[in-house]
C-alpha positions in Angstrom: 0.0 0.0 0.0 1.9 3.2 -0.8 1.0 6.7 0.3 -1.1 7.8 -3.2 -3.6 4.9 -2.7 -4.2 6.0 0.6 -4.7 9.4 -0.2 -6.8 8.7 -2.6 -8.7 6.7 -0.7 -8.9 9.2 2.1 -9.9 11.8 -0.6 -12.9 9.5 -1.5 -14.1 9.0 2.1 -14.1 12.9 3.0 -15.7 13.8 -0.7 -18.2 11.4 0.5 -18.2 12.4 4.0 -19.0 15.8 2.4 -21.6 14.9 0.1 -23.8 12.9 2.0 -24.2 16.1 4.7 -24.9 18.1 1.9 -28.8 17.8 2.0 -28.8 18.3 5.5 -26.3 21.1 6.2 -28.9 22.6 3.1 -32.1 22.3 4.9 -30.5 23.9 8.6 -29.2 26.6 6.3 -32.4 27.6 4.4 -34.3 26.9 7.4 -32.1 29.4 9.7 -32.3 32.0 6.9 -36.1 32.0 6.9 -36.8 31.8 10.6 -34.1 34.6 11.3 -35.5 36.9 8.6 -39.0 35.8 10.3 -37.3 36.8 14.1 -35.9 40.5 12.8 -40.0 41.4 10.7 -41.7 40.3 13.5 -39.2 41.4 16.4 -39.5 38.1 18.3 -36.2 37.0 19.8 -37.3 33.7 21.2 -34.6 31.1 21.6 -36.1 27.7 21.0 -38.3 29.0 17.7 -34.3 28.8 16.1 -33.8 25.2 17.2 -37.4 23.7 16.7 -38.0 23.9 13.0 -34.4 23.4 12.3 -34.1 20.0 14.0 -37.4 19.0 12.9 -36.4 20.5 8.8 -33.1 18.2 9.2 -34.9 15.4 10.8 -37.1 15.3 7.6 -34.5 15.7 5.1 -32.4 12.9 6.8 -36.0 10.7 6.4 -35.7 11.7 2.4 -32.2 11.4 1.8 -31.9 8.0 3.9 -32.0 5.8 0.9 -29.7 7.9 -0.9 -26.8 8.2 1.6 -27.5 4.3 2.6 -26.9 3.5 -1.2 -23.6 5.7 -1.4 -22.3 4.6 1.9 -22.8 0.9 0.8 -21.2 1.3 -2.9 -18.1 3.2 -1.2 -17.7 0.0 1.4 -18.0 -2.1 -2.0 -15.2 -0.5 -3.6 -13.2 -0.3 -0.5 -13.7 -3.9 0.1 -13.0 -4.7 -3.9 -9.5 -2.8 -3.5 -7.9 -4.9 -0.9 -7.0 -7.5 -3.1 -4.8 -5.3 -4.7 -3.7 -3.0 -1.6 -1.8 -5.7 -0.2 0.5 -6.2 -2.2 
């Protein structure tokens, strides 16, 4: 195993790492936008309106993207699992 297989394979893991948060880090994003421009119209400063919607948004979007992030994760561990054959060389 030299050192560019393992990079590359470190690469892979945090690209994926990366790309299956994506949907969630979107949804708290969005979510915190709209309820903080909701907070400074209507003046209410509130602490758990912030947290409420924005764990139950996240929540939801892990529900919809489960399948997705399960199949990625599972052909990632595939190719992983295909490679050591030829790591150990």
């Amino acid at each position: 195993m030299n050192p560019d297989s393992v990079i590359q394979i470190g690469s892979e893991a945090l690209r994926l790492v990366l790309m299956i948060s994506l949907p969630m880090l979107g949804v708290a994003l969005v979510v915190g936008i709209a309820i903080s421009l909701f907070q400074a119209v209507t003046q209410i400063q509130e602490m758990t309106l912030t947290f409420v919607p924005k764990i139950i948004a996240v929540f939801v979007a892990m529900i919809l993207a489960a399948p997705w992030m399960t199949e990625k994760m599972i052909a990632f561990t595939h190719d992983i699992f295909s490679m050591i054959p030829t790591l150990t060389r």
